[in-house]
Backbone bond lengths (Angstrom), bond angles and torsions (degrees), N, CA, C in turn:
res aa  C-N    CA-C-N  psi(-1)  N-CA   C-N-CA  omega(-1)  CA-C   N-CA-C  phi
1 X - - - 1.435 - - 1.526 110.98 -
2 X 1.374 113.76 -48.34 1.735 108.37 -174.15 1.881 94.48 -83.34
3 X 0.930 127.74 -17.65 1.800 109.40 171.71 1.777 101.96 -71.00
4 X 1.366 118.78 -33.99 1.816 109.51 -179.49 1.410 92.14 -70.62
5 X 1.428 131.64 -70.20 1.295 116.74 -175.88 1.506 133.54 -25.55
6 X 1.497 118.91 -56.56 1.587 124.00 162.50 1.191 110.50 -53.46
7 X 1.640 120.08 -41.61 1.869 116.14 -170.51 1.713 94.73 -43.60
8 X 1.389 115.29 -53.45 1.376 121.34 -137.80 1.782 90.38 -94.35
9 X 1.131 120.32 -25.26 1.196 119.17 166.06 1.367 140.02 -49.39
10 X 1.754 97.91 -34.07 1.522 134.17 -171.36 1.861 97.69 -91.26
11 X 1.209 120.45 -43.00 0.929 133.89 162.03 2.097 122.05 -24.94
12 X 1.235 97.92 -52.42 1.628 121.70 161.53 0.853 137.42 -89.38
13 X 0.919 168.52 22.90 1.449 165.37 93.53 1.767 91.56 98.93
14 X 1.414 153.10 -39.27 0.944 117.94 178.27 1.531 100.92 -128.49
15 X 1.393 121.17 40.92 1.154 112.05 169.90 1.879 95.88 -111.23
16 X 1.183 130.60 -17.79 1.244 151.75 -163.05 1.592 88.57 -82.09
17 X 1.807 120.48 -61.17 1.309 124.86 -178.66 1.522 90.79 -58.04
18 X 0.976 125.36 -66.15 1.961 113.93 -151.85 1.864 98.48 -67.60
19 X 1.489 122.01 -10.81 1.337 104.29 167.48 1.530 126.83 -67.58
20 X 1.720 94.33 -33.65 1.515 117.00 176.07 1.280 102.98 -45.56
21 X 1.532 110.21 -87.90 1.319 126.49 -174.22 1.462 114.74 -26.96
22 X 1.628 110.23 -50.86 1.936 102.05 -161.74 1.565 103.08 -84.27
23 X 1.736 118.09 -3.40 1.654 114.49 -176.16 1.623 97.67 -94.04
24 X 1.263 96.22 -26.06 1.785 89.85 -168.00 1.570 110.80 -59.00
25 X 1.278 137.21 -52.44 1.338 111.74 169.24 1.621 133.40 -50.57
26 X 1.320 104.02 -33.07 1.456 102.96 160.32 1.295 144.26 -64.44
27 X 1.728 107.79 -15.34 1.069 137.77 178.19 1.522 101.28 -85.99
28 X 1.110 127.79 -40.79 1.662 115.36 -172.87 1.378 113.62 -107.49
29 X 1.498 105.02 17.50 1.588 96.31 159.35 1.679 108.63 -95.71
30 X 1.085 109.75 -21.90 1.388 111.82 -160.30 1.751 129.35 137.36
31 X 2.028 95.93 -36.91 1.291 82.19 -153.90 1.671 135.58 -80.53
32 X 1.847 94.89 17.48 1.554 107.75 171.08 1.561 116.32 -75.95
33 X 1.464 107.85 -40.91 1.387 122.47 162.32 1.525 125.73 -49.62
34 X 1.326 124.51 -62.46 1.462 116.25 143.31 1.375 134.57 -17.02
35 X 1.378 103.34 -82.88 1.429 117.11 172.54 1.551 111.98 -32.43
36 X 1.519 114.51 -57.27 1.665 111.78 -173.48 1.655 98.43 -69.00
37 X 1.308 132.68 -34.51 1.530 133.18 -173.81 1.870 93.12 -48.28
38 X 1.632 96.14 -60.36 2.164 96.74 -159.81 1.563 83.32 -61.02
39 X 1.478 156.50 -21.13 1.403 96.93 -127.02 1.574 63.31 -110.95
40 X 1.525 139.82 -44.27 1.353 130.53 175.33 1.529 123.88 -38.80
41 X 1.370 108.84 -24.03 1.529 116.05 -178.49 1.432 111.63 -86.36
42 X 1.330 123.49 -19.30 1.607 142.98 153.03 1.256 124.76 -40.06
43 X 1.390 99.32 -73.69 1.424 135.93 -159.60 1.752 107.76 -82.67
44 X 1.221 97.65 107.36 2.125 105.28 -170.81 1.774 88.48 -136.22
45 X 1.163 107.93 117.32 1.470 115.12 -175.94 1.658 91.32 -93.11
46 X 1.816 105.28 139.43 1.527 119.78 -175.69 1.820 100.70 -36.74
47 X 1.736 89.41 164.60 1.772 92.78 166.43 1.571 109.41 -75.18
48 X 1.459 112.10 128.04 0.944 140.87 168.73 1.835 109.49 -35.51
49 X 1.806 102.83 -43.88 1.466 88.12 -176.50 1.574 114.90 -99.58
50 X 1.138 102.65 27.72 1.461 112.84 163.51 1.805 111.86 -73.01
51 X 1.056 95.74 -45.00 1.737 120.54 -173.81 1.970 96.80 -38.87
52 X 1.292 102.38 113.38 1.513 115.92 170.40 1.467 102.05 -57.38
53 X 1.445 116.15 124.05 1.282 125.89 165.17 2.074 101.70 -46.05
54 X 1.044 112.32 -42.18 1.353 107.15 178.90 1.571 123.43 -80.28
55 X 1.114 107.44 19.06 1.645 112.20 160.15 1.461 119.00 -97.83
56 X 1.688 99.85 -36.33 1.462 101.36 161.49 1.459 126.38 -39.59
57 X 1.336 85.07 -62.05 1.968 110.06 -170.50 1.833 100.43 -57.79
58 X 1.316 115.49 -20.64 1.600 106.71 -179.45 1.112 114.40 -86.31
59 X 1.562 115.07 -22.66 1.824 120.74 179.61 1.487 118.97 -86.69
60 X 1.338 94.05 -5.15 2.032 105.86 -166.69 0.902 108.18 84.92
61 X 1.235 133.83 65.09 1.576 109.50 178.42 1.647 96.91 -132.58
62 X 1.217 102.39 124.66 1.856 104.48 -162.44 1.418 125.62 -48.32
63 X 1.187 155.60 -174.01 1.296 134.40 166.22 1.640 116.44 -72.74
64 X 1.426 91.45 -43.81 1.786 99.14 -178.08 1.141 110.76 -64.21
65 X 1.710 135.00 -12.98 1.481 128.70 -157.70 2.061 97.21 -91.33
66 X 1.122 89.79 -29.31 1.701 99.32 -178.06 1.126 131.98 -32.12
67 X 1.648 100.35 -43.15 1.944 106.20 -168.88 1.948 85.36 -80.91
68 X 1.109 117.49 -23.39 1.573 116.53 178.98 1.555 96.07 -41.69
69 X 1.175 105.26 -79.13 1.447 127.45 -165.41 0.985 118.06 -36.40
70 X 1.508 103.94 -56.65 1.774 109.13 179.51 1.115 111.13 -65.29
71 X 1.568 118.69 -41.94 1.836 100.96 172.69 1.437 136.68 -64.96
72 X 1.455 100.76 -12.29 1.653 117.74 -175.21 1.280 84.59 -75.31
73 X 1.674 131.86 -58.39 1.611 115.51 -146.45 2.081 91.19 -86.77
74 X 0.873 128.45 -3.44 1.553 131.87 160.25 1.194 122.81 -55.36
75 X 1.546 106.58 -54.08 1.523 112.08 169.78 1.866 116.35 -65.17
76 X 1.193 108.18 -8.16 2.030 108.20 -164.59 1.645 79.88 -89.68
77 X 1.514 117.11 -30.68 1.763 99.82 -174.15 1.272 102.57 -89.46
């Protein structure tokens, strides 16, 4: 969703400038930085080794690709 948003953003030339302009004060107080701090400090995706070996096997996801997976979503907690 936010990569179509920029496509179409990039698209304009001064709707891209007036995004600049109306984020930039919000941007140098802080309160984008905040915001991503609460919502990451929220947000703890389940244990990974809870995950039924057979959910893998329903999405395609090979056997060997798995321990990938689980360590990628290990590192987001």
């Amino acid at each position: 969703m936010v990569n179509t948003i920029y496509r179409r953003l990039a698209m304009n030339e001064e709707a891209l400038d007036w995004c600049r302009e109306n984020t930039k004060p919000i941007i140098l107080i802080g309160v984008i930085d905040r915001a991503g701090e609460q919502i990451t400090g929220e947000l703890v995706i389940g244990d990974a080794a809870t995950f039924p070996a057979e959910v893998f096997r329903l999405e395609g996801v090979a056997e060997d690709q798995c321990p990938v997976i689980l360590a990628v979503i290990d590192r987001y907690n």
